[in-house]
N, C-alpha and C positions, 0 to 999 in steps of 0.2 A: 235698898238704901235710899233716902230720904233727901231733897236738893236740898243744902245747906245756903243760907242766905246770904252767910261771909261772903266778902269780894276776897277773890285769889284762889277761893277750895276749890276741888276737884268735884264732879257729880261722876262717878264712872274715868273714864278716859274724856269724856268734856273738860273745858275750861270753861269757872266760871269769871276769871280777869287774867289775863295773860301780860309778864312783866317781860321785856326784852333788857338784859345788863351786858354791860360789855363785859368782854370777854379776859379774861389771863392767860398769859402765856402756858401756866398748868392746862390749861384748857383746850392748846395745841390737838393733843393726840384725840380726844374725846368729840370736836369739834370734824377733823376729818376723820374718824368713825362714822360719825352720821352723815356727811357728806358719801363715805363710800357707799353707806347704805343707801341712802337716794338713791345715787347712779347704779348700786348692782342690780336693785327692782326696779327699774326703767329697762335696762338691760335684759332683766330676764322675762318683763312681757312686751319690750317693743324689741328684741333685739339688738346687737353692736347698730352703735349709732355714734352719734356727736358728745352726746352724755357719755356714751361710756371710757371712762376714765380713774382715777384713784389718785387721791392725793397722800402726801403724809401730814405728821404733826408738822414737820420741817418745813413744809411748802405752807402752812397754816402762819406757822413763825412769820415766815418770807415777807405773804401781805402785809399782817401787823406791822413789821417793821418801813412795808411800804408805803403806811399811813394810812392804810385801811382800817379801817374800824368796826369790829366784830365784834356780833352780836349774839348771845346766845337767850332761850329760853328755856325752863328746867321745867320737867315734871315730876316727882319722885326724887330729887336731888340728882339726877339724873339730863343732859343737857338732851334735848328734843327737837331741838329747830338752831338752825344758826341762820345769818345774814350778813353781808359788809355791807359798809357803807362807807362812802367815800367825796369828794370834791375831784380826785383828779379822775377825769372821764380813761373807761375803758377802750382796750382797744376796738371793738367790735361794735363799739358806737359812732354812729355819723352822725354828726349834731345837727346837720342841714335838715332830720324830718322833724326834730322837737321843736317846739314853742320856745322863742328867745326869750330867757331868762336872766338875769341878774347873779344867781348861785344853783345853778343844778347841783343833787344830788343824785349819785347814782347807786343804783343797790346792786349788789354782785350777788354772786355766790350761796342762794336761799336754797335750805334744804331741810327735809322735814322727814324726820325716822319715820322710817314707811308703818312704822304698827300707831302712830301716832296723826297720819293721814285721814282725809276725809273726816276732820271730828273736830272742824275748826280753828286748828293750831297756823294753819297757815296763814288764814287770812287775818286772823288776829293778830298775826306778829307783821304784816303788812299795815294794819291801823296802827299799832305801836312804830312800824319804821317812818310813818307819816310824820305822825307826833314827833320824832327824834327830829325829823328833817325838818320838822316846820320850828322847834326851839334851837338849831345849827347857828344863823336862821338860811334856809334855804328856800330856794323859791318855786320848785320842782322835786317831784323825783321822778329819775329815770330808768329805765330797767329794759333790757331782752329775752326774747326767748327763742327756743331752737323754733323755727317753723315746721314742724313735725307732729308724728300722733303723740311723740312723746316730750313734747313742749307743753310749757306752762300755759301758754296764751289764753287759753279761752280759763282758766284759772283767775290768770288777773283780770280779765275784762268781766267776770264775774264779781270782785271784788272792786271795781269801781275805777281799774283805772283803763286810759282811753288808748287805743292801736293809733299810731301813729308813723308806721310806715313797716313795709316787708322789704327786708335786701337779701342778698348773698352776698357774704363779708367773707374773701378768702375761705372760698369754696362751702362755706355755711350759711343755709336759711336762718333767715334772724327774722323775727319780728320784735317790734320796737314800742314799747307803752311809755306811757307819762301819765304823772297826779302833778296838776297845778295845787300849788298851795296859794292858797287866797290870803 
């Protein structure tokens, strides 16, 4: 099969433009579906960890109504990655190691259907959460990851954004990134 040169078509499981919409309530159950699948293939090659966990559609509800704002990606009409994003800082954040800011953003809860990994989806919907955060307007965004084999960290320092500090936050390795937005 043949690249097609449209922005938005599929070549395979690649993306050739990846659009992040917010999310609906119908979108609840299907949003932590792919959340549990993250965490059950974390779990089944790193072992019970920090990740393993399971939400429902309910608990998906909960943030939205928290003011969290969710984000989803489709492939196949089908949603593939989700993300929040939000203004009021997480608890697992300590603002003391980010760059002072004006509006951080911070990004919660990224998750990317394990058959749809490794093939780009991820980081492209990080360049889409930039974009989001830089027309908020925000002046940052912030993010954690478990300090672990089965952390993102070296993920996002792949994708450009910068380590800015490692804690234990209530008995959790955390590492700590940020993308200035210029």
């Amino acid at each position: 099969m043949g690249r097609r040169g449209d922005r938005g078509r599929r070549h395979g499981d690649r993306l050739a433009a990846l659009i992040l919409t917010p999310a609906k309530p119908d979108d609840a159950d299907e949003i932590a579906a792919v959340r549990n699948a993250a965490a059950d293939d974390l779990t089944a090659r790193f072992g019970n960890g920090f990740w393993t966990s399971n939400v429902s559609g309910r608990n998906v509800l909960g943030g939205m109504r928290r003011r969290e704002h969710v984000f989803v990606a489709r492939a196949t009409s089908r949603i593939v990655v989700t993300l929040s994003m939000q203004t009021r800082k997480p608890w697992a954040i300590d603002t003391k190691y980010f760059t002072p800011c004006k509006q951080p953003i911070y990004l919660t809860n990224m998750a990317v259907l394990p058959a749809f990994q490794r093939k780009e989806f991820g980081r492209r919907s990080l360049e889409a959460a930039v974009a989001i955060a830089r027309a908020w307007p925000g002046n940052a965004v912030r993010l954690d990851a478990y300090d672990a084999a089965a952390g993102a960290g070296e993920f996002y320092l792949k994708c450009g954004f910068r380590e800015v500090g490692r804690v234990v936050y209530k008995r959790t390795p955390l590492r700590y990134f940020e993308w200035i937005i210029q």
